[in-house]
C-alpha positions as CSV (number, residue, x, y, z in Angstrom):
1,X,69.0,123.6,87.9
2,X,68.0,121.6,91.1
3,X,65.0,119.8,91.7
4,X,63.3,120.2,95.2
5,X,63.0,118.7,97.5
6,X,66.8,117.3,97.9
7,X,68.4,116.1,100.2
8,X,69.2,119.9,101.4
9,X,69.1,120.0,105.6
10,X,68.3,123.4,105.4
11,X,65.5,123.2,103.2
12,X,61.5,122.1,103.8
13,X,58.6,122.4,101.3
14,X,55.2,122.7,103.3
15,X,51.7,122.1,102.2
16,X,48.5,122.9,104.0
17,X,44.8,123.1,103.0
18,X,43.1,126.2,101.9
19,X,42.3,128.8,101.8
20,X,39.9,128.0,100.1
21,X,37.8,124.5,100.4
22,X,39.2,122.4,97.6
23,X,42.7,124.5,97.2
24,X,46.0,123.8,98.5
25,X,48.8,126.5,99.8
26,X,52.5,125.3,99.2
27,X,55.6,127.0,100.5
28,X,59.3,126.5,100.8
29,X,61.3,127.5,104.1
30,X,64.9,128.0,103.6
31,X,66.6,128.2,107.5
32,X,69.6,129.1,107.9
33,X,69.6,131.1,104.6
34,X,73.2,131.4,102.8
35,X,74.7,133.0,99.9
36,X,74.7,129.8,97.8
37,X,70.6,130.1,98.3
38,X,70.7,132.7,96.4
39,X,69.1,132.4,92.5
40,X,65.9,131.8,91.1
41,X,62.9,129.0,92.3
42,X,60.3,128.1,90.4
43,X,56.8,126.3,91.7
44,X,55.2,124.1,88.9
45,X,51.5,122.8,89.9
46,X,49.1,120.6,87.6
47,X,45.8,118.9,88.3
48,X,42.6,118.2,86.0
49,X,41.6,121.2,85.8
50,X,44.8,123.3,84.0
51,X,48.5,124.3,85.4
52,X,50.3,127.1,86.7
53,X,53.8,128.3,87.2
54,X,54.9,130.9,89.3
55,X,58.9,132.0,90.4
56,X,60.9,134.4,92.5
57,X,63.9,135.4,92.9
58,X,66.0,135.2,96.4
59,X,68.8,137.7,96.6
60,X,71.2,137.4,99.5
61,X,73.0,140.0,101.0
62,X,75.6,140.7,104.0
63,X,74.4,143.6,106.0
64,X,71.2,146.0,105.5
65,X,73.2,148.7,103.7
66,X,73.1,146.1,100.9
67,X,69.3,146.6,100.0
68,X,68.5,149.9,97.9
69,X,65.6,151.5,99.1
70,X,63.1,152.6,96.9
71,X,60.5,155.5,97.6
């Protein structure tokens, strides 16, 4: 497990306000994406009020054909 942020040049973890008054939005912005991106991030928050967790998954691939289609 790696802690963010690092000291990773292709990495940048944004904040903004809103979108609502009193709320923050976070995000992380991986550019150039590579194959050693690839695994699971977690976002951990915690203020007075309570805490939340949430995660996802980033799969890399080498060409479209890669990606199974669902309908």
């Amino acid at each position: 497990m790696e802690l963010l942020p690092g000291d990773r040049e292709n990495l940048a973890i944004q904040t903004r306000g809103g979108p609502e008054k009193h709320e923050v939005t976070g995000w992380v912005l991986i550019s150039p994406l590579s194959k050693e991106d690839a695994g699971e991030y977690e976002c951990h928050a915690s203020n007075a009020k309570g805490e939340a967790t949430a995660s996802a998954k980033i799969h890399v691939v080498e060409t479209l054909h890669e990606i199974g289609l669902t309908k």
